[in-house]
N, C-alpha and C positions, 0 to 999 in steps of 0.2 A: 827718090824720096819726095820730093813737089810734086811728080807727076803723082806718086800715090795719096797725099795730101789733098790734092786738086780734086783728086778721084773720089774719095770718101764725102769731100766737101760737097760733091754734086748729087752723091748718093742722098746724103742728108736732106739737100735742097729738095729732093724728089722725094723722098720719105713723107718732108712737112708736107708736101702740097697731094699727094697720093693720102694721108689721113686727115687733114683738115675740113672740117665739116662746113666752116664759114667761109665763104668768099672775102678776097682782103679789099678792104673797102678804107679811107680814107674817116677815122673816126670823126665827128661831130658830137654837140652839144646837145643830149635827153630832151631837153625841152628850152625854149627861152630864157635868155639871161636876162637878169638885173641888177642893177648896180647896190641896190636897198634889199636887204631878208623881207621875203614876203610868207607869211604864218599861214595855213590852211587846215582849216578841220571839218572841211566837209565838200562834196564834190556841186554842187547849186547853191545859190540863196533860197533860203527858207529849208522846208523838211522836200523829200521829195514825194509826188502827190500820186495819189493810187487811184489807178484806170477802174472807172465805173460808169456802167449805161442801165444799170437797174437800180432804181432806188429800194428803198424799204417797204415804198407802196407796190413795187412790179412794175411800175410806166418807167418808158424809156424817156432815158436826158431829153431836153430838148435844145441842151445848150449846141448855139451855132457850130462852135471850133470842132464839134465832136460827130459833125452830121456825116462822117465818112465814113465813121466806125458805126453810127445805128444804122447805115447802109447794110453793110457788111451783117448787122444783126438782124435786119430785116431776110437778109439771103440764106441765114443759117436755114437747114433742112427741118420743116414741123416735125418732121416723124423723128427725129436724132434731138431733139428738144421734150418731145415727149416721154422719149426710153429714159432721160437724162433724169426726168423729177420721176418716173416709175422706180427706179433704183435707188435716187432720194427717199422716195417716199418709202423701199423697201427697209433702209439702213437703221432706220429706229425701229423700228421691229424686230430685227435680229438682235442688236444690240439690246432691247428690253428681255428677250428672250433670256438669252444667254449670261448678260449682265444676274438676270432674276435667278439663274440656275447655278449659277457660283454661289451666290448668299445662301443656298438651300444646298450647296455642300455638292453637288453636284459634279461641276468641274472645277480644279484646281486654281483658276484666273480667269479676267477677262479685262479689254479695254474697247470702249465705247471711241463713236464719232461725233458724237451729241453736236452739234451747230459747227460742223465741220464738212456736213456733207455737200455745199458747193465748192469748195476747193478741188477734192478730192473726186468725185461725178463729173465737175466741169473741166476736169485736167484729163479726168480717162478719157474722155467723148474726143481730147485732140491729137489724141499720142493714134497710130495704126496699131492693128493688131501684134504687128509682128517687133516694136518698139519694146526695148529691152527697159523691163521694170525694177528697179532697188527700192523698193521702202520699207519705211520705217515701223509702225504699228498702225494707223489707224487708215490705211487706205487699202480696206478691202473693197471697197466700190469698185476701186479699179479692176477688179478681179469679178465682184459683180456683174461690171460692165460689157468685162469680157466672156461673161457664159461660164464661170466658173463653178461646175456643178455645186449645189448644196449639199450633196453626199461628200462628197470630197472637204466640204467646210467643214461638216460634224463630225468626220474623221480624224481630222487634225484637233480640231477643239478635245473631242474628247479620247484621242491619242489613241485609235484603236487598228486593228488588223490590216482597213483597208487605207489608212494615211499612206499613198501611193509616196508624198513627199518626202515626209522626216520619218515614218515609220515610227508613229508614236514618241518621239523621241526629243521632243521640241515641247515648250512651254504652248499654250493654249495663243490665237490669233499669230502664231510663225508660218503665216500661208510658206507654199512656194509649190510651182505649175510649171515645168520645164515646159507644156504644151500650150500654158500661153503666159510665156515671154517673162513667169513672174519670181525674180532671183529668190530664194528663202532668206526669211525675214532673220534676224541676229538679233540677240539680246542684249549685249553690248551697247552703247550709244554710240551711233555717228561712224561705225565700221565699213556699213554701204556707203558711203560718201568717198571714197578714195578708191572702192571698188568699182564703184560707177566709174570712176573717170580712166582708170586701166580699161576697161571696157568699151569705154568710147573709143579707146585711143584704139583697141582690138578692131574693132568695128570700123575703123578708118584702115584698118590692111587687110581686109578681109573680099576678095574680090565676091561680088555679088551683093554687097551688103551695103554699099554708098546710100540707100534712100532710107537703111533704116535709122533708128537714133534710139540713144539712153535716156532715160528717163529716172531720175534719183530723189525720193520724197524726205526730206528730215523736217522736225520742229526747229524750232527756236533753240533749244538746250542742247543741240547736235551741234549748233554751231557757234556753243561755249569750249568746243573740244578741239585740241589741236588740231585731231582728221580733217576736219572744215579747212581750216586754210591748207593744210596740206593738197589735198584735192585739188580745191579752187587752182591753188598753183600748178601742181602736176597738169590740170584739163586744159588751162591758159598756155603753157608751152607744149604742152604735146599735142593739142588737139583732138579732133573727135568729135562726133555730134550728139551732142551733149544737153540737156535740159534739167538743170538744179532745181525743184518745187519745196520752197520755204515756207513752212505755214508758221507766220507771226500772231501768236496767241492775241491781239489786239482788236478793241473797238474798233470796228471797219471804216471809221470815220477819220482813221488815223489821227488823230488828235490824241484822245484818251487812251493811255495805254497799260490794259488790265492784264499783258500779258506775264504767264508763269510758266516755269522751267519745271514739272511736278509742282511746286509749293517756293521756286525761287521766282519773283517777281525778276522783268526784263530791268529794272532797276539795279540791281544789285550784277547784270551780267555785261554788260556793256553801257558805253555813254555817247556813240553815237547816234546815227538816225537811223535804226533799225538794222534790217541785215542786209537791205538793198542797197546802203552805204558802203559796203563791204566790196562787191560786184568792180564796180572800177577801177578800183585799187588792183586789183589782177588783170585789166584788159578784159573783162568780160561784160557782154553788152546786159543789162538788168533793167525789169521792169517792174514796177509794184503796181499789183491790182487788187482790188475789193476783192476778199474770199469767200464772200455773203453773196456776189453777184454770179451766180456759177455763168451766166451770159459772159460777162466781162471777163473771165476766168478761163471759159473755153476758148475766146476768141484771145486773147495774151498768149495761153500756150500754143492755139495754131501759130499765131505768128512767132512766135520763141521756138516752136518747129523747125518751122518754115529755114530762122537762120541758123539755128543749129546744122540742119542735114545741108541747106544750099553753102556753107561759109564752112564746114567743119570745126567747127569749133564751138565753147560749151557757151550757155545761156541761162540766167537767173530769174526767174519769179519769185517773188515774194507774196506772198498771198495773206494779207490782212484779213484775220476768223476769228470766232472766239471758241475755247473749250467749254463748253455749255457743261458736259458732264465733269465725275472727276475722273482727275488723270490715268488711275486704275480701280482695280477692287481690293488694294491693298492702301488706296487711298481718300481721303476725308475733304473735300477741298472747302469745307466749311470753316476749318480751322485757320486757313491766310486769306483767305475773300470771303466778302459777302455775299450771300444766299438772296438778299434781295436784289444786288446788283445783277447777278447771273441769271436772275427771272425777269429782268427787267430787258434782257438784253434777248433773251427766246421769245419774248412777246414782239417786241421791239425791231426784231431785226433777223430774225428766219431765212434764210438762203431757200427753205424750203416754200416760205411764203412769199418770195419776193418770185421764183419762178412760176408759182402757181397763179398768182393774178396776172403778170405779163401773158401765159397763156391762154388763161382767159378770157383777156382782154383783147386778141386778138380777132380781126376781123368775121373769121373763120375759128372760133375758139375751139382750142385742142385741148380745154381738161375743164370736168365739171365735179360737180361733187361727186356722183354713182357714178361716176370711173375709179375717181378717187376710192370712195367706199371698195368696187368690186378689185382693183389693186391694192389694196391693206390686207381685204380678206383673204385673194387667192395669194400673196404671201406670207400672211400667216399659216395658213395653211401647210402650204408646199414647208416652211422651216420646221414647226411642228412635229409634220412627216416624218422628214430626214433626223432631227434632234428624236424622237423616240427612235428610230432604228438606231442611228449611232451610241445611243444610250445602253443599248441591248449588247451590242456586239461584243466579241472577245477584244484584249489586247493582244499585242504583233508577237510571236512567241521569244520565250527569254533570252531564246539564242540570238537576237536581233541585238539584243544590244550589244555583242563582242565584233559585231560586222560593220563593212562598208569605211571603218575609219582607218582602221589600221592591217587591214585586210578585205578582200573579196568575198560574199557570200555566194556558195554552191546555192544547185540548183533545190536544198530541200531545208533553203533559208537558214541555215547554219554557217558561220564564218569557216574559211580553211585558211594553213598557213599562220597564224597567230603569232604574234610575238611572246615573247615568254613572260610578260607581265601580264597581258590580258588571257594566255591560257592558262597561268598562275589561278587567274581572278576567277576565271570559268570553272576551273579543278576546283577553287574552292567554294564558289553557289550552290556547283553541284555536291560538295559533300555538306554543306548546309541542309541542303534539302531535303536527302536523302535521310539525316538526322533528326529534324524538326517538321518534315515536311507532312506527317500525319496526325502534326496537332490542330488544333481544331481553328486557329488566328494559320496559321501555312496555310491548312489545306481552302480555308475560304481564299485567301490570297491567292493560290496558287489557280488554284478555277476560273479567275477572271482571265489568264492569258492563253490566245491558241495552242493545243496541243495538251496545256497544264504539266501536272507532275512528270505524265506520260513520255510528252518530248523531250525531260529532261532526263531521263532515263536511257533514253538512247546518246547522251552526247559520249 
């Protein structure tokens, strides 16, 4: 009976130490003691200060402490500085576009990047191509930046046959580009934020893949949402190369802080010091930079790169912007802010004008006005183009929407297999249609999608 006691006993002994995942270690004290409670509500004195080497006028700082990083601005590539304000300079054009073509009944929605496009320009220009994208709504630039046809934009805007992505089936700006690197957008708030960070941690077991990294865009009101910390924590202990891009609706001066959640002031969401206050609280290293300065913006995300893919583990910017335009087309932003403060602040303080004097002003200047001019033009243009074709074209046919969710679509775009609620739902469009479908409101309906009444006759 002891020998068999003894036995089991060592069994056990070997159980614990064959499944234990920590090494036993001699525990210690978190952090330093004190004999006195000592109170803390913030990780520095003062607020924490946002990396900036372009002012308002375009000239670089000249402050001493900072002559290492205008080094570094000095080395960035003219030609990768130039594409950076070309795709700036394209973003308000599409957005007027498209913006103007909702109000006229056009398309169903739209949301602008109005005085956000160095954030989001100077963030693409640091990520590689092959850097896994999760955003939010307003960073098609980065999709821009990446060569992301305009056919393919007007396809999704206006939800038609050839949306290779959602297949018509997405609310209007839900990009998403398996061919470059850019997850589909969610409607939901703050959903990519928890996704990115399983992602990175993918990307951290994924042999081949050590040099690339995640990249995850939210506002300010993504990170009123449980998913924010959930994230943050999941990325903190599992790891992964990881880069959080926070755009804090706020005066770039970080002082004055005009920022809103849609119509909830940053007032009413939190009482610390922004959301880069947040970052250390999980062990993750966080930077806040001007998001008016796409300079200062690009060079923060390289180095926020740099430790993400070297360190595995995730990294936070905070990007001080303002939303210039309003928040949707479903929304008025005249009603909680001043209209004069918001014009004060596009005259004022232009991300797109603060990189167009720095260039310049360059020894060797690499932008003038008739560049300027000939890049408005042949952008308006080329959008014009694609926004009349994809205007024209048919919607994806009706059988598209019983596929890919809960079943696979054959080869002649109709689902197989079907669960009996969505063949239910199919048996019954099609006896809709078949009913109604020669009145004169069906049959114009019915004509807008490939195939029409036609291919529903066959299901």
């Amino acid at each position: 009976m002891l020998r068999t006691l003894a036995s089991k006993a060592t069994l056990t002994r070997s159980a614990r130490r064959a499944f234990s995942t920590t090494a036993r270690r001699t525990h210690t004290p978190l952090s330093a003691l004190s004999t006195t409670p000592e109170f803390s509500n913030s990780v520095r004195q003062g607020t924490i200060p946002a990396f900036r080497l372009l002012g308002p006028d375009g000239a670089l700082t000249d402050d001493a402490a900072a002559q290492s990083w205008v080094e570094k601005a000095k080395e960035v590539d003219g030609d990768k500085l130039k594409r950076m304000l070309e795709v700036m300079t394209m973003m308000p054009i599409l957005d007027q576009i498209l913006y103007s073509s909702q109000r006229q009944g056009r398309i169903s929605f739209y949301m602008t990047a109005y005085g956000e496009e160095g954030t989001v320009v100077g963030s693409a220009a640091a990520w590689e191509n092959d850097d896994e994208v999760f955003a939010q709504y307003r960073e098609v630039g980065v999709l821009l930046w990446r060569g992301y046809p305009l056919s393919s934009l007007m396809a999704q805007v206006f939800s038609t046959k050839n949306d290779a992505a959602t297949k018509g089936r997405q609310m209007p700006v839900h990009y998403g580009s398996r061919e470059h690197h850019f997850h589909t957008i969610s409607s939901p708030l703050g959903t990519q934020l928890p996704q990115a960070a399983g992602a990175a941690y993918a990307l951290k077991r994924t042999p081949g893949r050590e040099n690339s990294c995640v990249v995850c865009y939210a506002g300010e009101g993504a990170t009123s949402e449980g998913d924010f910390h959930a994230a943050l924590n999941m990325a903190s202990v599992l790891g992964g190369p990881l880069v959080y891009v926070v755009r804090l609706l706020s005066l770039s001066r970080g002082v004055q802080n005009n920022g809103f959640a849609i119509s909830t002031p940053v007032s009413q969401q939190y009482a610390g010091d922004g959301i880069a206050a947040r970052g250390p609280g999980y062990g993750i290293d966080t930077v806040r930079v001007d998001g008016n300065d796409p300079l200062a913006v690009y060079l923060a995300c390289k180095e926020a790169r740099r430790r993400a893919v070297e360190g595995q583990k995730p990294v936070l910017v905070e990007a001080m912007t303002y939303r210039v335009g309003h928040h949707s087309t479903s929304d008025d932003s005249s009603a909680y802010r001043s209209p004069t403060a918001v014009e004060s602040v596009k005259k004022l303080d232009s991300p797109l004008h603060r990189l167009r004097k720095y260039l310049e002003s360059l020894p060797t200047p690499l932008w003038s006005t008739e560049h300027e001019t000939k890049v408005k033009d042949t952008s308006k243009r080329a959008i014009l183009k694609e926004f009349s074709k994809a205007e024209k074209d048919k919607k994806p046919p009706l059988g598209y929407m019983f596929g890919d969710v809960f079943a696979p679509r054959t080869g002649d775009g109709e689902a197989s297999e079907l669960e009996r609620p969505q063949r239910e739902q199919k048996e019954e469009l099609k006896r809709l249609i078949e009913k109604w479908g020669e009145t004169d409101g069906w049959k114009k309906e019915l004509e807008k999608f490939d195939g029409g009444r036609a291919a529903v006759d066959k299901w």
